[in-house]
TIRO-2110 file (N, C-alpha, C; in Angstrom, 1 decimal):
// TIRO-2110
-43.9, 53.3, 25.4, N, 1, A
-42.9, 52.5, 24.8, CA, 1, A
-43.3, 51.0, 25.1, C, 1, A
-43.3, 50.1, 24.2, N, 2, A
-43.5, 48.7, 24.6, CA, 2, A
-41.6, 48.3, 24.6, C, 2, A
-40.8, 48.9, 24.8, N, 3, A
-39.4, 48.3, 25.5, CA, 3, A
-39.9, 47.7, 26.4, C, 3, A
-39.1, 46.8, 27.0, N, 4, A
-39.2, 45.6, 28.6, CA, 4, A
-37.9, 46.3, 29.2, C, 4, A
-38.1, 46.2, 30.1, N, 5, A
-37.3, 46.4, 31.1, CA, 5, A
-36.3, 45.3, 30.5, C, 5, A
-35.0, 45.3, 30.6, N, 6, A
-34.1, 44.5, 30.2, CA, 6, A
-33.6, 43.9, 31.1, C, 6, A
-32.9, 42.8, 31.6, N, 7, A
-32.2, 42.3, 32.7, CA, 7, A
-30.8, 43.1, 32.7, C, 7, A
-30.3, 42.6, 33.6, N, 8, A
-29.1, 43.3, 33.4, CA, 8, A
-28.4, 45.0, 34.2, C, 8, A
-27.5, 45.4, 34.3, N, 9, A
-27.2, 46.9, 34.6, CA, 9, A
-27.6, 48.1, 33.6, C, 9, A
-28.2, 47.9, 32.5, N, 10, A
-28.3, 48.1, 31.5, CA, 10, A
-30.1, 48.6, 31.5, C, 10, A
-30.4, 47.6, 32.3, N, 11, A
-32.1, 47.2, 32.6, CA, 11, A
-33.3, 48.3, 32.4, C, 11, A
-32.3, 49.1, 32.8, N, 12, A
-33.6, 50.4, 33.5, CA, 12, A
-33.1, 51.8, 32.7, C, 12, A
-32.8, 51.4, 31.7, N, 13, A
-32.1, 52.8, 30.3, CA, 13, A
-33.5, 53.6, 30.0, C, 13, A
-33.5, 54.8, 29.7, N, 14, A
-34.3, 55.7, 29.2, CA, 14, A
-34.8, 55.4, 28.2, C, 14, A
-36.1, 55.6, 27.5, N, 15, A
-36.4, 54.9, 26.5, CA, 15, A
-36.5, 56.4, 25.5, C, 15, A
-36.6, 57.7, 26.2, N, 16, A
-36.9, 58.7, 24.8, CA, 16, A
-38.1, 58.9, 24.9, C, 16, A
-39.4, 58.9, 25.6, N, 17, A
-40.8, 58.8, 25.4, CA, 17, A
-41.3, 58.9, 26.7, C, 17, A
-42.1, 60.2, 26.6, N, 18, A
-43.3, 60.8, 28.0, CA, 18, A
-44.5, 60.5, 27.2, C, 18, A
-45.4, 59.9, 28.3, N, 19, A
-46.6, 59.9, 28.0, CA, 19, A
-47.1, 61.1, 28.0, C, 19, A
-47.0, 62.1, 28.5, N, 20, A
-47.8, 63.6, 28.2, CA, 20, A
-47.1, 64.0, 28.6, C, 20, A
-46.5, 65.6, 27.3, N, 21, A
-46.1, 67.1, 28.0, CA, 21, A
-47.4, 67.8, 27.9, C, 21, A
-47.0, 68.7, 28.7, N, 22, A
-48.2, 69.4, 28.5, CA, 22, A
-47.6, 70.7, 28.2, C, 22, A
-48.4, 71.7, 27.4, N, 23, A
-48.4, 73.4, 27.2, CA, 23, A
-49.4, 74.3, 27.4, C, 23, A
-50.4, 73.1, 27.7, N, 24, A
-51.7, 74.4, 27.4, CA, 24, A
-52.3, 74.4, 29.1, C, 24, A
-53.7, 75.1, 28.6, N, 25, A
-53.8, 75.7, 30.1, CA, 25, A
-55.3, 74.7, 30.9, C, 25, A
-55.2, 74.5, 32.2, N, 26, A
-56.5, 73.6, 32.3, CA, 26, A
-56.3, 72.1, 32.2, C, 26, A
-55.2, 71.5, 32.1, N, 27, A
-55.6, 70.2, 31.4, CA, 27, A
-56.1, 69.1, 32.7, C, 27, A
-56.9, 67.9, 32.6, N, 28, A
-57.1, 67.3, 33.8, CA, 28, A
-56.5, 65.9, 33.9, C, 28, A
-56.1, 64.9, 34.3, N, 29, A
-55.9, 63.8, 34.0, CA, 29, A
-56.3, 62.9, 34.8, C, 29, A
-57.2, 62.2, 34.8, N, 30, A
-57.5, 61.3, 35.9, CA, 30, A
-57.4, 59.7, 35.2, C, 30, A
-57.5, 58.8, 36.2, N, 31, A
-57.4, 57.3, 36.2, CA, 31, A
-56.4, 57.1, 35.1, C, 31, A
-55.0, 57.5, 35.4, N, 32, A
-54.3, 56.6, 34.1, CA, 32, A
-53.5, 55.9, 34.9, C, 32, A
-52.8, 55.0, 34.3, N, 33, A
-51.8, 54.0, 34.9, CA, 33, A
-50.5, 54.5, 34.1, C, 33, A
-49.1, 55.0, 34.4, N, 34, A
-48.3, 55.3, 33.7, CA, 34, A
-47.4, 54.2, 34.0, C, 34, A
-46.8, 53.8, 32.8, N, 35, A
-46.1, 52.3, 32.7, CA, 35, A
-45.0, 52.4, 31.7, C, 35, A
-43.5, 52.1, 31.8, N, 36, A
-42.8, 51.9, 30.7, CA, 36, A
-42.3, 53.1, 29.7, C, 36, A
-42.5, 54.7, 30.5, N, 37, A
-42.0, 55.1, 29.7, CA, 37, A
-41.1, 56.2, 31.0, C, 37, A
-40.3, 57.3, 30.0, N, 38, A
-39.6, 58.1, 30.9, CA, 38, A
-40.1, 58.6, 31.8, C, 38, A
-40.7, 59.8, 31.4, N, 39, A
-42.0, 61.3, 32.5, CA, 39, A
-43.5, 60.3, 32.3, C, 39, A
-43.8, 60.1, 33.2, N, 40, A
-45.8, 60.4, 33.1, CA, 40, A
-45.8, 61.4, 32.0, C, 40, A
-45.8, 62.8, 33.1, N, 41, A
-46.3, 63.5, 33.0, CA, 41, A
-45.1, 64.8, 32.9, C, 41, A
-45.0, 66.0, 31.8, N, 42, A
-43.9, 66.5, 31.8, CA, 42, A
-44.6, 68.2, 31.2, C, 42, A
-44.5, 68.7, 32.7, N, 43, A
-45.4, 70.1, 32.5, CA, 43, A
-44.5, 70.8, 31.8, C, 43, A
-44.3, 72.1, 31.1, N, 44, A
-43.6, 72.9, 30.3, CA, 44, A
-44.1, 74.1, 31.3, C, 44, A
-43.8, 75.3, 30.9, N, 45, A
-44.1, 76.4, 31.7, CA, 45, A
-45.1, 77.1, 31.5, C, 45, A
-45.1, 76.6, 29.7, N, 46, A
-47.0, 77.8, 29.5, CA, 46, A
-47.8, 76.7, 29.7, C, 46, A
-47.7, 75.7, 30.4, N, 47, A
-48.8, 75.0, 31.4, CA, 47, A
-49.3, 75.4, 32.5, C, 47, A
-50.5, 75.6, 32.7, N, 48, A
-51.2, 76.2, 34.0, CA, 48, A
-52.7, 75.5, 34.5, C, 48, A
-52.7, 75.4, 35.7, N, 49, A
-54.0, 75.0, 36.2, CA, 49, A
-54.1, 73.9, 36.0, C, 49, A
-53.5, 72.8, 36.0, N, 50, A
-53.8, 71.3, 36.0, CA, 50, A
-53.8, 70.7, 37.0, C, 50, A
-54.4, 69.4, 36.6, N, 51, A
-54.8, 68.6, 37.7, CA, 51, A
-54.8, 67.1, 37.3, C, 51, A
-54.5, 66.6, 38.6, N, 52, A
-53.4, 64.9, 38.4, CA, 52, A
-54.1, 64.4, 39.1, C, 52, A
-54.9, 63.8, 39.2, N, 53, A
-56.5, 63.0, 40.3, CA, 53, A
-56.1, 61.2, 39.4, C, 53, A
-56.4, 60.8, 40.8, N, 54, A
-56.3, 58.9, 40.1, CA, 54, A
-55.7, 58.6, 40.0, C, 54, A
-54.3, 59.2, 39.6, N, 55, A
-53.4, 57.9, 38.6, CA, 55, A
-52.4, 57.3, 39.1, C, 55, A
-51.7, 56.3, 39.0, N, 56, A
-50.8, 55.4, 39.1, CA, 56, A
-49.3, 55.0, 38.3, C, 56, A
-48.6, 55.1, 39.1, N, 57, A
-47.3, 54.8, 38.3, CA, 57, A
-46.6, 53.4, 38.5, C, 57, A
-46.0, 52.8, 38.0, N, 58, A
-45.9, 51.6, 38.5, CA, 58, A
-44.0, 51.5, 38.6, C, 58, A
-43.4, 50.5, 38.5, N, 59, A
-41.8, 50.7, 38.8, CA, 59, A
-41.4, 50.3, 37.7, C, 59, A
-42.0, 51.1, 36.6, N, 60, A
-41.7, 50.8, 35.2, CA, 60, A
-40.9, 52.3, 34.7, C, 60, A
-41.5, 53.1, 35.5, N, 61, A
-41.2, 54.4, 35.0, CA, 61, A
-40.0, 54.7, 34.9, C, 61, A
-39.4, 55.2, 34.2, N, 62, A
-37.7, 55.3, 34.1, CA, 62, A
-37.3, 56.6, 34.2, C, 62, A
-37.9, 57.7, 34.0, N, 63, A
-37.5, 59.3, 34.3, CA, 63, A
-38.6, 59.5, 35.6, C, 63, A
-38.8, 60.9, 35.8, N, 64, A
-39.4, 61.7, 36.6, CA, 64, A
-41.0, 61.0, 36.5, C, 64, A
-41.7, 60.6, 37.3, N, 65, A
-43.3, 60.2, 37.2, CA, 65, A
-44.1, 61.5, 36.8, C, 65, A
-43.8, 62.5, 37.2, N, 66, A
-44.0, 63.9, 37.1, CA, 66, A
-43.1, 64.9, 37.7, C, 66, A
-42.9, 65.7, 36.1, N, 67, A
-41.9, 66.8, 36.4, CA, 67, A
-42.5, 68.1, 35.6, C, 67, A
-42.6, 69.0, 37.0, N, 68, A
-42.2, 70.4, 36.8, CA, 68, A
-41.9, 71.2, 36.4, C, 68, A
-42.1, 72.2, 35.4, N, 69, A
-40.8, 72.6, 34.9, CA, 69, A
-41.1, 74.3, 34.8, C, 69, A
-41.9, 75.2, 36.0, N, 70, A
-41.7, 76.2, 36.0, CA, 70, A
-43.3, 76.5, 35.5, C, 70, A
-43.9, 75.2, 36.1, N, 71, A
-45.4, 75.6, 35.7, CA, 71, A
-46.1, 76.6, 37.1, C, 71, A
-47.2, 77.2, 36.5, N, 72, A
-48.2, 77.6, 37.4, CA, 72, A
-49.4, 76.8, 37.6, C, 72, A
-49.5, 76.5, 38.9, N, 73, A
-50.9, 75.9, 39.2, CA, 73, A
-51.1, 74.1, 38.8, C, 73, A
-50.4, 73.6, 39.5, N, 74, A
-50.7, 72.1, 39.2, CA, 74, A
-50.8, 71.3, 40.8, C, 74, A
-52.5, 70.9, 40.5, N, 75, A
-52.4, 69.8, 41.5, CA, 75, A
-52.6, 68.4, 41.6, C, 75, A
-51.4, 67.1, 42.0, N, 76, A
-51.3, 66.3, 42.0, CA, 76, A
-52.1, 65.8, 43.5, C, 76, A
-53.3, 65.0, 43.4, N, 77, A
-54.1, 64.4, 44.1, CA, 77, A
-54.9, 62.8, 44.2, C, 77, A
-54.5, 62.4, 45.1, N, 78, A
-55.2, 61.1, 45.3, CA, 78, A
-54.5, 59.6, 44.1, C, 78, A
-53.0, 60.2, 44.3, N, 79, A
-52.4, 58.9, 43.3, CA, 79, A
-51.4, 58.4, 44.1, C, 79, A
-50.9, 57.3, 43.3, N, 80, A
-49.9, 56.6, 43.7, CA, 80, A
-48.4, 56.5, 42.7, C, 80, A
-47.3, 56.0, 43.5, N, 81, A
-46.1, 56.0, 42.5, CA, 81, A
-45.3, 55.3, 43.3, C, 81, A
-44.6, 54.1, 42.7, N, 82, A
-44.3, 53.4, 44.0, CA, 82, A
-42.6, 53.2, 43.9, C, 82, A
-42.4, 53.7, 42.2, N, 83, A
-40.5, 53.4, 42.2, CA, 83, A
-40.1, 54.5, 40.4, C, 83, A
-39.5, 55.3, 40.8, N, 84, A
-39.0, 55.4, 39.4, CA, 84, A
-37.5, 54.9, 39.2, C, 84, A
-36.9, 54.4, 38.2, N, 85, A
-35.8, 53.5, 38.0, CA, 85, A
-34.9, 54.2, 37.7, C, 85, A
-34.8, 55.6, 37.3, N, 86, A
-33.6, 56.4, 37.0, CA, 86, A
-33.4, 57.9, 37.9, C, 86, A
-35.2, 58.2, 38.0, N, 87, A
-34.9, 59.6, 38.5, CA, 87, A
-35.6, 59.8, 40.0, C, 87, A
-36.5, 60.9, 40.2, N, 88, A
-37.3, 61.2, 41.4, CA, 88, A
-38.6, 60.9, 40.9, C, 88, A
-40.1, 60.7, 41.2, N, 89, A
-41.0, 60.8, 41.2, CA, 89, A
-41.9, 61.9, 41.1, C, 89, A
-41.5, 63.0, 42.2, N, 90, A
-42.1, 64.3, 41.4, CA, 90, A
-41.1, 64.9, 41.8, C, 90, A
-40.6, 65.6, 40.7, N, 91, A
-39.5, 67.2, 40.9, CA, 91, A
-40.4, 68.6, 40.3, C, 91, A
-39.6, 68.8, 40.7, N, 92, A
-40.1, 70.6, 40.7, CA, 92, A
-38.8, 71.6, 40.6, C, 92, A
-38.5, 71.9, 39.3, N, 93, A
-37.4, 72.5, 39.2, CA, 93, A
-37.6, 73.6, 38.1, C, 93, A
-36.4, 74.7, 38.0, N, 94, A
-36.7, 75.5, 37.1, CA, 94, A
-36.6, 75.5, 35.8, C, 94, A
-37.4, 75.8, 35.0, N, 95, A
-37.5, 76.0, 33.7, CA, 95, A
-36.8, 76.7, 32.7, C, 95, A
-36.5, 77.9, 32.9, N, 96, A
-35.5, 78.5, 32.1, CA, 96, A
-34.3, 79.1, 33.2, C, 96, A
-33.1, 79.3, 33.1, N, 97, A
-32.1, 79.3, 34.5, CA, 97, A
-31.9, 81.2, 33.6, C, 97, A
-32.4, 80.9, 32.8, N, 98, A
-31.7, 82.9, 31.7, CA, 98, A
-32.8, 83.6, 32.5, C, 98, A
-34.1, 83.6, 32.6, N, 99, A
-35.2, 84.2, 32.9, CA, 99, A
-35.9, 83.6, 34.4, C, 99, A
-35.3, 82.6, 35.1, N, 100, A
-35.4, 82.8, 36.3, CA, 100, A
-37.0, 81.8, 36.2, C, 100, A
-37.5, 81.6, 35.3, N, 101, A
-38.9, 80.8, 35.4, CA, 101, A
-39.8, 79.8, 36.2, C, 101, A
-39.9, 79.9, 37.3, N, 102, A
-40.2, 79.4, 38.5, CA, 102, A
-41.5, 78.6, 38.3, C, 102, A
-41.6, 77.8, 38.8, N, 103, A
-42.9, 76.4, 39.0, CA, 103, A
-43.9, 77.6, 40.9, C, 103, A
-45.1, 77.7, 40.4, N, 104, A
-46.0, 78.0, 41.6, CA, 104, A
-47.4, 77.5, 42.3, C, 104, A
-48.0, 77.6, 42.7, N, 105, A
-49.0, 77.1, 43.5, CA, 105, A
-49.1, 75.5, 43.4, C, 105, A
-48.4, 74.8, 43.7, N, 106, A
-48.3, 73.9, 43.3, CA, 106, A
-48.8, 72.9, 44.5, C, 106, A
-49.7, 71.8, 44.5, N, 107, A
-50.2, 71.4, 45.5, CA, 107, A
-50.2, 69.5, 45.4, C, 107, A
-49.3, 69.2, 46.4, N, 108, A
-49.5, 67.1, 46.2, CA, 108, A
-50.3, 67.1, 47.4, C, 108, A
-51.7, 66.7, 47.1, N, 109, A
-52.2, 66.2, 48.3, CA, 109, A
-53.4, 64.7, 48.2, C, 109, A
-52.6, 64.0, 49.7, N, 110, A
-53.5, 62.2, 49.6, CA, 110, A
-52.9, 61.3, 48.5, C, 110, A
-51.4, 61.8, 48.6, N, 111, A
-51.0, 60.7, 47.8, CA, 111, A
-49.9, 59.8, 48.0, C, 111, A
-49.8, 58.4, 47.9, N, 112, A
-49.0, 57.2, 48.3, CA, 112, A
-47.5, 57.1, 47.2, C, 112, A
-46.7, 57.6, 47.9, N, 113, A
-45.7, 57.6, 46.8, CA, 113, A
-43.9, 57.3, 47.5, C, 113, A
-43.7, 56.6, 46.7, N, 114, A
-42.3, 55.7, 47.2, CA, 114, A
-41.4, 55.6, 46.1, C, 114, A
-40.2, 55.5, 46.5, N, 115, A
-39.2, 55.7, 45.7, CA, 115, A
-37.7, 55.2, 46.3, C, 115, A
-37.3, 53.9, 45.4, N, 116, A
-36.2, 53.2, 46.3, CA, 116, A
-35.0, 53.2, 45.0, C, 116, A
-34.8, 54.1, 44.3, N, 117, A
-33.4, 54.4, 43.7, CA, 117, A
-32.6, 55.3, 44.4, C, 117, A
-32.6, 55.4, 45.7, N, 118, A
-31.3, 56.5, 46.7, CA, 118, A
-31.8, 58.2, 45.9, C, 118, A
-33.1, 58.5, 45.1, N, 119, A
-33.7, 59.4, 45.0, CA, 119, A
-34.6, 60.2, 45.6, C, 119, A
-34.5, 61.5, 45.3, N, 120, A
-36.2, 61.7, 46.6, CA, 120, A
-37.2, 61.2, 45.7, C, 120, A
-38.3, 61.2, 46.4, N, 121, A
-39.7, 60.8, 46.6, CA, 121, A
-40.4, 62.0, 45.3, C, 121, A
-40.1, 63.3, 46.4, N, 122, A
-40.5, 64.4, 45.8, CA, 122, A
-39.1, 65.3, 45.9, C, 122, A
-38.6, 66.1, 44.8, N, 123, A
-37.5, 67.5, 44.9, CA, 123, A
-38.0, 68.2, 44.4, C, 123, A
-38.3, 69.1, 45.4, N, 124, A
-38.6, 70.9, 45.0, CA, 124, A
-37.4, 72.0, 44.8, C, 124, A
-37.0, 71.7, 43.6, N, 125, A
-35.3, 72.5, 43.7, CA, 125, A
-35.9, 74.1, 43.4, C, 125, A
-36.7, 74.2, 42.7, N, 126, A
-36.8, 75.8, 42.2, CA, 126, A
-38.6, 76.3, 42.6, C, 126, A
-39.0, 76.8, 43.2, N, 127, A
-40.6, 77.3, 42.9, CA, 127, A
-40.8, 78.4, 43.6, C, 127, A
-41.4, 79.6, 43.5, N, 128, A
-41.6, 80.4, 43.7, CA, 128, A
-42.6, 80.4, 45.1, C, 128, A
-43.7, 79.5, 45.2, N, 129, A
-44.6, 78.9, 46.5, CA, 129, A
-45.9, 80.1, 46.1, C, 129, A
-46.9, 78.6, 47.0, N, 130, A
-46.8, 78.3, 47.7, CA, 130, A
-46.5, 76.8, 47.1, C, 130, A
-45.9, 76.0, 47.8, N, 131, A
-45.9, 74.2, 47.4, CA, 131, A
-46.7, 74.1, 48.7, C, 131, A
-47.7, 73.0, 48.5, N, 132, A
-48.2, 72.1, 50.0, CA, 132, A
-48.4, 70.9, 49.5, C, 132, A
-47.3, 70.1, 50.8, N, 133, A
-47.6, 68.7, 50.2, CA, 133, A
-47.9, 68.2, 51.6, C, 133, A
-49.4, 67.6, 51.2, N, 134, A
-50.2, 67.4, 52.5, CA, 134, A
-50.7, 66.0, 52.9, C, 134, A
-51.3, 65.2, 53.7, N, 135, A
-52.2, 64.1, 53.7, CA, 135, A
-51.6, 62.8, 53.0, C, 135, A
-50.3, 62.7, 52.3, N, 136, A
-49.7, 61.9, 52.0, CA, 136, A
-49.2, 60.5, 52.4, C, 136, A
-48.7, 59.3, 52.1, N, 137, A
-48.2, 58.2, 52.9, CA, 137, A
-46.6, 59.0, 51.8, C, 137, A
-45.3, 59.0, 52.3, N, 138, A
-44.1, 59.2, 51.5, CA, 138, A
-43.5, 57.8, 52.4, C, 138, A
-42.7, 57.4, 50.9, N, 139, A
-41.8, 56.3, 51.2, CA, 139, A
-40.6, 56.3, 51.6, C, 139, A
-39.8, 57.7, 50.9, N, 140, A
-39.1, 58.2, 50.6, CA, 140, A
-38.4, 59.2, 51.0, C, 140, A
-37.3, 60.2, 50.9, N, 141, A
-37.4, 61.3, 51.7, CA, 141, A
-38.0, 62.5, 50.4, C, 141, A
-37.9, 63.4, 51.4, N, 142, A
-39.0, 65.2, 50.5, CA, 142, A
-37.5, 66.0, 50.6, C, 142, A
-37.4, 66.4, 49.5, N, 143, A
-36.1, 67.6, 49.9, CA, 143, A
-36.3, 69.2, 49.4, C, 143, A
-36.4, 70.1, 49.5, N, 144, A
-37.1, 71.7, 49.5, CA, 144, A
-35.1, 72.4, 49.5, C, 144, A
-35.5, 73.0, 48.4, N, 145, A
-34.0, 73.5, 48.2, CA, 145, A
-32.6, 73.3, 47.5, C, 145, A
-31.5, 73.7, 47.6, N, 146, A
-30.4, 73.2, 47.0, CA, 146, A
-29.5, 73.4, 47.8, C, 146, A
-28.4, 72.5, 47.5, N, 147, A
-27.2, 72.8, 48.1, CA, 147, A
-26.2, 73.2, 47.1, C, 147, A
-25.5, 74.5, 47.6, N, 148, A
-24.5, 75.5, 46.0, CA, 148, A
-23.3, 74.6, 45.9, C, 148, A
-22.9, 74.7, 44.9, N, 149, A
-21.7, 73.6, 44.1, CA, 149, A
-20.5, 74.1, 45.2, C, 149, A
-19.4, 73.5, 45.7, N, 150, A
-17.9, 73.5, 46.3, CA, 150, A
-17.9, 75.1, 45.6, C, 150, A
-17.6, 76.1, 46.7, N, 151, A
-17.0, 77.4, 46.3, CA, 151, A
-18.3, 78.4, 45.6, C, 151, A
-19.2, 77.7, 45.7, N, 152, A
-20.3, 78.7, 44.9, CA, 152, A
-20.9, 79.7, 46.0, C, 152, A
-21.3, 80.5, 46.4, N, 153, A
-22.2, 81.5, 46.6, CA, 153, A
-24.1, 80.4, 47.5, C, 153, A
-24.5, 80.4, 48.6, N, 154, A
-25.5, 79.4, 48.8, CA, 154, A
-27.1, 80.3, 47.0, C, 154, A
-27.5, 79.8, 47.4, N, 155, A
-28.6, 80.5, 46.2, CA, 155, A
-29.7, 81.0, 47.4, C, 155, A
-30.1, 82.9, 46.8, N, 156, A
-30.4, 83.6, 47.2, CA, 156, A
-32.1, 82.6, 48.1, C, 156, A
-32.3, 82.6, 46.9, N, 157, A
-33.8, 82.1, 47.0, CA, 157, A
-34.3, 80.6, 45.8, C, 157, A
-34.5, 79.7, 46.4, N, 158, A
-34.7, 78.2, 45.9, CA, 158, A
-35.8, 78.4, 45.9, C, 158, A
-36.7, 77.8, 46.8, N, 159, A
-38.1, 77.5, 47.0, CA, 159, A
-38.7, 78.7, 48.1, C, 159, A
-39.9, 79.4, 47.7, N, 160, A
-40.2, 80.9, 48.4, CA, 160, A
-41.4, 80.2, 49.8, C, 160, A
-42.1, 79.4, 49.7, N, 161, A
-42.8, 79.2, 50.4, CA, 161, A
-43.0, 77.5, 50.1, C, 161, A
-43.0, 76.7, 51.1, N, 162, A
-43.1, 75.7, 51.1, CA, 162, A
-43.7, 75.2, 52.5, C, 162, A
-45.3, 73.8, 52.5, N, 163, A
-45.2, 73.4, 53.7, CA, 163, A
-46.1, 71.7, 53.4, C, 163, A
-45.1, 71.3, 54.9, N, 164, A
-45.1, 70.1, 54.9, CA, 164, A
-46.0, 69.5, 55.8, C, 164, A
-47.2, 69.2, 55.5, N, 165, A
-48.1, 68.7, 56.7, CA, 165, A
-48.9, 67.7, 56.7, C, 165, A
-49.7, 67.0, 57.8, N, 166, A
-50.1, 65.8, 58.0, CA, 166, A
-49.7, 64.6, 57.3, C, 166, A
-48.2, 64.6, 56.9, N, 167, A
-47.8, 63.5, 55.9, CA, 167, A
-47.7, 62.2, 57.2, C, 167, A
-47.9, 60.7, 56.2, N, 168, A
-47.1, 59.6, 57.1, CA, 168, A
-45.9, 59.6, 56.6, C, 168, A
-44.9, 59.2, 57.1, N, 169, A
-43.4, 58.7, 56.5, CA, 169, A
-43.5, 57.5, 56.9, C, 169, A
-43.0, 56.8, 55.8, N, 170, A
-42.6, 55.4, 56.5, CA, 170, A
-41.4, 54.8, 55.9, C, 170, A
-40.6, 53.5, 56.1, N, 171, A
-39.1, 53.2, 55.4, CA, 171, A
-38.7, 54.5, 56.0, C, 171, A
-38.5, 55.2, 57.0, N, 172, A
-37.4, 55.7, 57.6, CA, 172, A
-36.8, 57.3, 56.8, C, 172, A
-38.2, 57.5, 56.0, N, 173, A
-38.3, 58.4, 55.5, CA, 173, A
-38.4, 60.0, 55.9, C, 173, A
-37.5, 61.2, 55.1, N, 174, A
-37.7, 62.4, 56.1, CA, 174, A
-37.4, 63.2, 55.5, C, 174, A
-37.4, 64.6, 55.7, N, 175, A
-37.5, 65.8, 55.4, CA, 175, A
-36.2, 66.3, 55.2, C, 175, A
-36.0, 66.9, 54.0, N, 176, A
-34.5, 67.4, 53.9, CA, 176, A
-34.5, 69.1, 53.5, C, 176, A
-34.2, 70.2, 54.3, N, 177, A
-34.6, 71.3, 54.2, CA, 177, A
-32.9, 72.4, 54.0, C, 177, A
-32.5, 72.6, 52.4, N, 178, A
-31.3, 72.9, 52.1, CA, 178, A
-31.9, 74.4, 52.1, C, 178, A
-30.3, 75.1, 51.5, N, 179, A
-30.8, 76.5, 51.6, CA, 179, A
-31.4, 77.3, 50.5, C, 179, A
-31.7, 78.3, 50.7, N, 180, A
-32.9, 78.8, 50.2, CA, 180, A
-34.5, 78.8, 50.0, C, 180, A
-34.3, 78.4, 51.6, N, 181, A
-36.0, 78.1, 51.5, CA, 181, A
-36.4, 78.9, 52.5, C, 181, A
-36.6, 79.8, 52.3, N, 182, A
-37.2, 81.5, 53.6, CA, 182, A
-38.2, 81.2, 54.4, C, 182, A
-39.1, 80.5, 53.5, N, 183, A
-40.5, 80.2, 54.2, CA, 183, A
-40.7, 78.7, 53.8, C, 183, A
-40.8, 78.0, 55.2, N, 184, A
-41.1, 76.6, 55.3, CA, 184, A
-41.5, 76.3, 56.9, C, 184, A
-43.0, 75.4, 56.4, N, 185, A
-43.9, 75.0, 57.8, CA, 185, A
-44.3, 73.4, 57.6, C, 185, A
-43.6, 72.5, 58.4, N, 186, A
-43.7, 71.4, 58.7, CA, 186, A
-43.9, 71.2, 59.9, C, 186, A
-45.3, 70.3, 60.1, N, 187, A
-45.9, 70.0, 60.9, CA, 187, A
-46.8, 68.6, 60.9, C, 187, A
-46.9, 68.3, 62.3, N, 188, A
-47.8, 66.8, 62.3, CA, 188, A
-46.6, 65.8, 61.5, C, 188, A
END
């Protein structure tokens, strides 16, 4: 989108435009700069096997930097993302709620990523596992799970395997571990 950021409360509106969904299988993306639009990057579920090497997001981004949506096999490595203005940075959530379609093997590792809209960093609400989010600097907090709506039932199973290791936190950043998450290893 060549929209500007607008001044104003108004400033940081959705513009309607991802730089890449993806559907197919294999795809790689390295050295991009994502600027000015909603998603980077916006996996679908018959997406598989990809890989996020180099790239950059700047505090232009106004949706998800990269979102999830029930893919297999995506790893996000050696980037940065320093603000998104509406949403989280990376989520990982389910794809279809009828068929249960779960995001898996899914790996963030050596990546600098921050996030100052009272958002997480990274949310893993639905995946089947393993998630490893490793070697990181987070700005922000990581949250693995859900919490069930006033009077609801907690959810059986959110995230099946998840682990959190050799991350830096910094900004007072931390780990938020809701229910449904059976298997989770945070360490270092």
């Amino acid at each position: 989108s060549n929209k500007p950021l607008a001044a104003g409360p108004n400033g940081n509106a959705k513009v309607g435009v991802n730089a890449l969904r993806v559907y197919g299988t294999g795809l790689t993306t390295t050295n991009c700069v994502a600027r000015n639009v909603d998603d980077f990057i916006f996996f679908e579920p018959t997406a598989s096997n990809a890989k996020v090497l180099n790239c950059s997001g700047t505090e232009e981004i106004r949706g998800d930097w990269i979102y999830i949506a029930g893919t297999n096999g995506v790893t996000i490595q050696s980037c940065t993302a320093v603000k998104s203005q509406n949403e989280h940075i990376i989520r990982i959530e389910l794809a279809d709620v009828t068929n249960l379609q779960t995001a898996a093997n899914i790996n963030i590792l050596n990546c600098n990523l921050t996030n100052s809209n009272g958002k997480e960093t990274i949310a893993c609400r639905n995946a089947l596992g393993p998630v490893v989010i490793s070697g990181n600097t987070l700005g922000a907090w990581v949250r693995a799970g859900q919490v069930a709506p006033n009077g609801s039932p907690p959810p059986k199973l959110s995230v099946g395997s998840i682990t959190i290791s050799n991350n830096h936190f910094v900004n007072k950043a931390f780990v938020q571990i809701d229910q449904g998450v059976p298997n989770c290893l945070i360490e270092n």
